[in-house]
C-alpha positions in Angstrom: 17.7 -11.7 24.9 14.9 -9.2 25.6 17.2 -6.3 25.3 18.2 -7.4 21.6 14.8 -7.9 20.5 14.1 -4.1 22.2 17.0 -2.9 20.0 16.0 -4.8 17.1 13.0 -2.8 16.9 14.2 0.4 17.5 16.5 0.1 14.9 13.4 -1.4 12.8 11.2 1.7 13.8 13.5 4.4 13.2 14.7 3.4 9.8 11.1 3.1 8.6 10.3 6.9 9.8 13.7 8.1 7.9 13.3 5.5 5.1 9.6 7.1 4.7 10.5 11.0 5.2 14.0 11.5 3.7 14.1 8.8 1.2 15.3 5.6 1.7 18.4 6.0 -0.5 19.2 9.2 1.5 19.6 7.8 4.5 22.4 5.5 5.5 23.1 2.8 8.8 24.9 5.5 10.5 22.2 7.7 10.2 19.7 4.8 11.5 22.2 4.5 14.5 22.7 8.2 15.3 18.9 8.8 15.6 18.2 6.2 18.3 21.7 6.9 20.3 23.9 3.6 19.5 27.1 3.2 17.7 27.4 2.0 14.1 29.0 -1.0 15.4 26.1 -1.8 18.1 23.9 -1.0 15.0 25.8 -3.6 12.5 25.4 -6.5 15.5 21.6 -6.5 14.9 21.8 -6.3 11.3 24.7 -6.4 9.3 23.4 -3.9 6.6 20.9 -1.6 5.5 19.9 -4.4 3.3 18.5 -6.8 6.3 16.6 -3.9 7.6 14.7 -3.5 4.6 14.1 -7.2 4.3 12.8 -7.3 8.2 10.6 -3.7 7.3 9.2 -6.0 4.3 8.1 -8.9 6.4 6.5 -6.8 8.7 4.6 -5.0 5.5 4.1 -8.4 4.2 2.3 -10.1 6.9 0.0 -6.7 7.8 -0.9 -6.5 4.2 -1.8 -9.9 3.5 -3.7 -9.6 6.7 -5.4 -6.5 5.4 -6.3 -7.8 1.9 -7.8 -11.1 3.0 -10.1 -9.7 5.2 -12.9 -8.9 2.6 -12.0 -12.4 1.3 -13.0 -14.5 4.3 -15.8 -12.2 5.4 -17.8 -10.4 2.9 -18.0 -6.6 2.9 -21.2 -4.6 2.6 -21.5 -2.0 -0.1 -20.9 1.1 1.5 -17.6 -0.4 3.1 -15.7 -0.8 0.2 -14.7 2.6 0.2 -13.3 2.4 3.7 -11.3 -1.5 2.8 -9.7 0.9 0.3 -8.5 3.6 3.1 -7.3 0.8 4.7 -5.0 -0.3 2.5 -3.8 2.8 0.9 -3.3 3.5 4.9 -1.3 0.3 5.1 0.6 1.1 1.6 1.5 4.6 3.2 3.1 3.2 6.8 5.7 1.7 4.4 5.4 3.9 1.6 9.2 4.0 1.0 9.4 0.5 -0.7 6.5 2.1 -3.2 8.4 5.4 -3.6 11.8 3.0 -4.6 10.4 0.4 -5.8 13.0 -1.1 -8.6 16.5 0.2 -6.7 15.2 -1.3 -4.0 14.2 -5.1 -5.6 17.4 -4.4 -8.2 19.8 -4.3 -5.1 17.7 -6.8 -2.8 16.5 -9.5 -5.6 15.1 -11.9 -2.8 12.1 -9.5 -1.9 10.9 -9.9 -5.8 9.4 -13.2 -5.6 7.4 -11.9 -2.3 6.0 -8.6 -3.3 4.9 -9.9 -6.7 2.7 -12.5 -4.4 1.6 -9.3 -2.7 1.0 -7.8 -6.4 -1.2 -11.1 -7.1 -3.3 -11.2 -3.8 -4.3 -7.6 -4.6 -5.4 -8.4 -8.2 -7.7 -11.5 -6.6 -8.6 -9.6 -3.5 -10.0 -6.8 -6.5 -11.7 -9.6 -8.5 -13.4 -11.3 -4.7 -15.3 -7.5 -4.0 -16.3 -6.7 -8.2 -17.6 -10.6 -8.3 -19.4 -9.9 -5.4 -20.9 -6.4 -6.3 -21.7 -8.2 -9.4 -23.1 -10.9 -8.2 -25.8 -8.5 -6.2 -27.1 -6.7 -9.4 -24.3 -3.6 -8.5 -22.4 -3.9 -11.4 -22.6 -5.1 -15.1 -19.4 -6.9 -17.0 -18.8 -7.9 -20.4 -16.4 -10.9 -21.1 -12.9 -9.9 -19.6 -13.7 -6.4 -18.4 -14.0 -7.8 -14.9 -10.4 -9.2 -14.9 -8.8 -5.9 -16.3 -10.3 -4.0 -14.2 -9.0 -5.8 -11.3 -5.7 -5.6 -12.7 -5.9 -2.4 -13.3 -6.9 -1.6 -9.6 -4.0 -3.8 -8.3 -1.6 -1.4 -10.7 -3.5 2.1 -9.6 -2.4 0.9 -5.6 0.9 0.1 -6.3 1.9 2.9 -8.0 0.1 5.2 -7.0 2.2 7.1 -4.7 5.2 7.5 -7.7 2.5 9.2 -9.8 1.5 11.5 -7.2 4.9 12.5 -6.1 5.5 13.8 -9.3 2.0 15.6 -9.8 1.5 17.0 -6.3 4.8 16.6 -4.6 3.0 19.4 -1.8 0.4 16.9 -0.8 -0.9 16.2 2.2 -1.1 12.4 3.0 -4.5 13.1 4.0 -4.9 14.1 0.4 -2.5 11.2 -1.3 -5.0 8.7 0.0 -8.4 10.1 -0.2 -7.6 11.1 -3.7 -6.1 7.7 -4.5 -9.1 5.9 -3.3 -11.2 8.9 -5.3 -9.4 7.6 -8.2 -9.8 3.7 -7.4 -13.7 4.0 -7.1 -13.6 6.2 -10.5 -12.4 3.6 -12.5 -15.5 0.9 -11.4 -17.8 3.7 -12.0 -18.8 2.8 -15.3 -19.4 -0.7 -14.7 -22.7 0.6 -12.6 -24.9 0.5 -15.5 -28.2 2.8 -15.2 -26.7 4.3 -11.6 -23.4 5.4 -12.7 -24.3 9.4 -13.4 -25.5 9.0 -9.7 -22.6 6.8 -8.4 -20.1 9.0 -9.7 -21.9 12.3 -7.8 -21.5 10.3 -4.5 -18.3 9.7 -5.0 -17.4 13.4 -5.6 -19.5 14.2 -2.2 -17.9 11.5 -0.7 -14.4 13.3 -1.8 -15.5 17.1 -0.7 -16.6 15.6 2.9 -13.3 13.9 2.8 -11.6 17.1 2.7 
């Protein structure tokens, strides 16, 4: 039993590094196989398609993200770490950034996962809304009717696809870059919700970006 488990994550580990480098449609179960020494058929025991493996990567990205985005929901996050909760879950969007990259082949030919990741979609958008009611709550940030709502929406839209707009803008990048300039982006958008302070807000930021690197 041991050893099936051991396998099951080997196969589990090594299509997430090909589905994340060469492309998740590029790579097939023989490929998966050949990289961590089995046959096809020792392969197709474990999982009886490329299909399951993708459904077993996205509970594992399910259960670490939902872990990730609740945290500044049960505990509430001081000003300056806002910037790093968003690092984290860029980071966390990036260890499974194939499923971004592939988004609609992947939910047109698995339909099952849709239901899931659109929960995912929806914890973001009220995980958004928890930190700007909070920020507004302290005197941080200023709302008009709705604005607050959108912009959580719109945050929950800027992490999810994210990645698809900058493959196409700077396929080159760095990941380093990918995610500080995502987050870069993400705290641009609140900017000018801080009333009087966003002129200085926004130079921050752009330190906070050169530092970065």
């Amino acid at each position: 039993m041991a050893g099936k488990v051991k396998t099951k994550d080997r196969i589990k580990a090594a299509a997430l590094g090909l589905f994340n480098n060469e492309g998740e449609r590029e790579v097939s179960a023989v490929d998966i196989a050949n990289v961590i020494g089995i046959s096809p058929g020792n392969l197709h025991y474990h999982y009886s398609g490329k299909g399951l493996i993708i459904e077993a990567l996205f509970a594992e990205f399910e259960t670490e993200i939902r872990q990730v985005l609740s945290a500044p929901v049960n505990k509430p996050l001081a000003v300056e770490d806002n910037w790093i909760f968003l690092y984290i879950v860029f980071e966390e969007i990036w260890d499974f950034r194939f499923f971004y990259g592939n988004m609609s082949s992947i939910l047109a030919r698995i339909p099952d996962l849709a239901a899931p990741f659109s929960r995912i979609l929806a914890l973001k958008q009220r995980t958004f809304d928890t930190l700007l009611a909070r920020l507004e709550g302290d005197g941080h940030l200023v709302f008009r009717e709705g604005e607050r709502e959108a912009l959580s929406e719109r945050l929950a839209m800027h992490f999810t696809y994210w990645l698809q707009y900058n493959a196409l803008r700077a396929p080159t990048a760095s990941p380093k870059s990918i995610i500080n300039h995502g987050v870069y982006s993400a705290l641009m958008q609140v900017t000018p919700y801080w009333g009087d302070n966003a002129q200085s807000y926004a130079a921050l930021l752009s330190e906070f970006l050169d530092a970065q690197g």
